[in-house]
N, C-alpha and C positions, 0 to 999 in steps of 0.2 A: 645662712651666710654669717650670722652672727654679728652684722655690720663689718666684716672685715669688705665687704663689696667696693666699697668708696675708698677704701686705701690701700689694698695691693694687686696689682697686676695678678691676673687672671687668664689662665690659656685653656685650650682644650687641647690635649695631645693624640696627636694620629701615628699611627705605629702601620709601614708599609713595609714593603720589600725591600725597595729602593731609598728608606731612610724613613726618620721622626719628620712631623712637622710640627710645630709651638704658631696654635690656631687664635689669636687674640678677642678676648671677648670684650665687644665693644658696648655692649649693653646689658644692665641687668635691673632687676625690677623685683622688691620683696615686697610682700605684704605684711603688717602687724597681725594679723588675724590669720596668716598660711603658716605652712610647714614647708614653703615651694619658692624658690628662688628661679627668676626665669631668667636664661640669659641667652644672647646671639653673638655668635662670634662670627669674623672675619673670615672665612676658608682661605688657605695658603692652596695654590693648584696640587691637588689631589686625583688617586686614581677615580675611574666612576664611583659613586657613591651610591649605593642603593639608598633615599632615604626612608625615613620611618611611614608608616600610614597611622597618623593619631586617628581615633574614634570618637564621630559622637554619640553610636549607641552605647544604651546603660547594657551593662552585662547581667544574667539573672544570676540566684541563688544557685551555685550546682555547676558553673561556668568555669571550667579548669583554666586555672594560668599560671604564671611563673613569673619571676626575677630574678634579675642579674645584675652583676655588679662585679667591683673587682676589690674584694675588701681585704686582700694579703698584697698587696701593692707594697714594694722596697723600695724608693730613691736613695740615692749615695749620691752625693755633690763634693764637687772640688775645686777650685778655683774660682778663681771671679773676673768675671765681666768679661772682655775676650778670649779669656784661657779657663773659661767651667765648662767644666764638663761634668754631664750626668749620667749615671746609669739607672734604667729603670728596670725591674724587674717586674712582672704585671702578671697575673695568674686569678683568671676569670672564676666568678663561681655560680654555678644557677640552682634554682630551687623552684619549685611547682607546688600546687596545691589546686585550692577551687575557694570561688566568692562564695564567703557565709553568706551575704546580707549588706546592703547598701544603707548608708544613712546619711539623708540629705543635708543634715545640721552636723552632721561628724561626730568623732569616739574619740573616746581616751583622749590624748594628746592632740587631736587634728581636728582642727575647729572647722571645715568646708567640708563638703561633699567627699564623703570618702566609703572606700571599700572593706570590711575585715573580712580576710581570707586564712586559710591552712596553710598559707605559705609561713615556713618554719626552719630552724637552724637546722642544718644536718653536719654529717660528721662531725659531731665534736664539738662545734660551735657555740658557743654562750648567748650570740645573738646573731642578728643580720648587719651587725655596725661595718659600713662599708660598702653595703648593696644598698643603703640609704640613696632616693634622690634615682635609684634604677628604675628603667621603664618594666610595667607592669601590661604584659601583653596576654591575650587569648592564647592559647595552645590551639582552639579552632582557626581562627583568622589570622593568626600571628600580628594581629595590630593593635594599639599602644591604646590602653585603657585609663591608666594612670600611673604614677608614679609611686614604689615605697618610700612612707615614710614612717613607718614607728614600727618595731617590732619586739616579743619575748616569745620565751617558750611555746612554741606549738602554734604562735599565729603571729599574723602582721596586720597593721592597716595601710592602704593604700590610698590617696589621694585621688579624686575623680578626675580625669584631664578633661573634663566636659568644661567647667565651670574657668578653666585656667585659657581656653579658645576664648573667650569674653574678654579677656583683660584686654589693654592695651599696651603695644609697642611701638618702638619710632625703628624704623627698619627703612635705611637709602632716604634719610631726613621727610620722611612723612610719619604721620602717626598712624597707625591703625591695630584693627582688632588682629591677634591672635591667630584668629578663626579664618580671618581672611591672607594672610601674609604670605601664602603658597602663590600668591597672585604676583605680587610684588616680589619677591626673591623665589623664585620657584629652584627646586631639584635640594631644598634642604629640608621639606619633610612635605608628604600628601595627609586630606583632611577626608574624610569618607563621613 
């Protein structure tokens, strides 16, 4: 987040049939030591929402997965304040590979628990800038192992989500663990 967290307004955008919604994100929480900014937003009524299933099992060597993200994203803004208007243009991209090896003190750049995998630029790509911060799922289970966050040529590492269920948040003015929060605001992500 680069400390911009504390001074600009922050949304998550939903892109439905029936229109955008601009989702307010009411908390956010970085670490000096992460590559990982956590944040909870408000949901505006939405259609069902499948949420995510995070994992706390470790994934082995040999564990195919992927990430996504949406890193050719165009906004065009116009106007201000009651008469802006935006348009977004949004064009997903995904990429696959398999866990090298896990390393519980972290690589390169990523001081925590983190993953380096084969997941790599394709077509053309210079890097993954933009699939940063994308969930890092199994091709097996389809559920959420970690998140990327560093990548070049021919590999990335990823962030363990094991270690980030431990943190704490204030979520409907109580504090609690991460790990536990499916309890207290349930249908915005499952913990397996």
């Amino acid at each position: 987040m680069d400390g911009r967290a504390y001074r600009d307004a922050l949304v998550v955008v939903t892109i439905w049939a029936d229109g955008v919604r601009f989702n307010p994100v009411i908390y956010i929480a970085s670490d000096e030591h992460s590559d990982i900014a956590l944040g909870v937003c408000a949901l505006e009524p939405q259609p069902w929402l499948r949420p995510w299933v995070l994992s706390r099992e470790a994934l082995a060597p040999g564990s195919r997965v992927a990430a996504f993200g949406f890193p050719h994203n165009h906004t065009a803004v116009r106007g201000s304040e009651a008469d802006l208007e935006m348009k977004l243009r949004m064009h997903p991209d995904y990429h696959d590979g398999e866990v090298l090896d896990h390393h519980p003190n972290g690589v390169t750049l990523v001081k925590e628990p983190a993953y380096s995998t084969t997941i790599g630029p394709q077509r053309g790509m210079p890097d993954l800038g933009g699939v940063s911060g994308g969930p890092m799922i199994s091709l097996t289970t389809g559920n959420v192992h970690g998140m990327l966050s560093t990548s070049g040529a021919g590999y990335s590492v990823c962030c363990d989500i094991r270690p980030i269920l431990e943190r704490t948040i204030e979520i409907n003015d109580c504090s609690i663990r991460l790990g536990d929060a499916d309890r207290v605001a349930p249908g915005l992500f499952q913990i397996v």
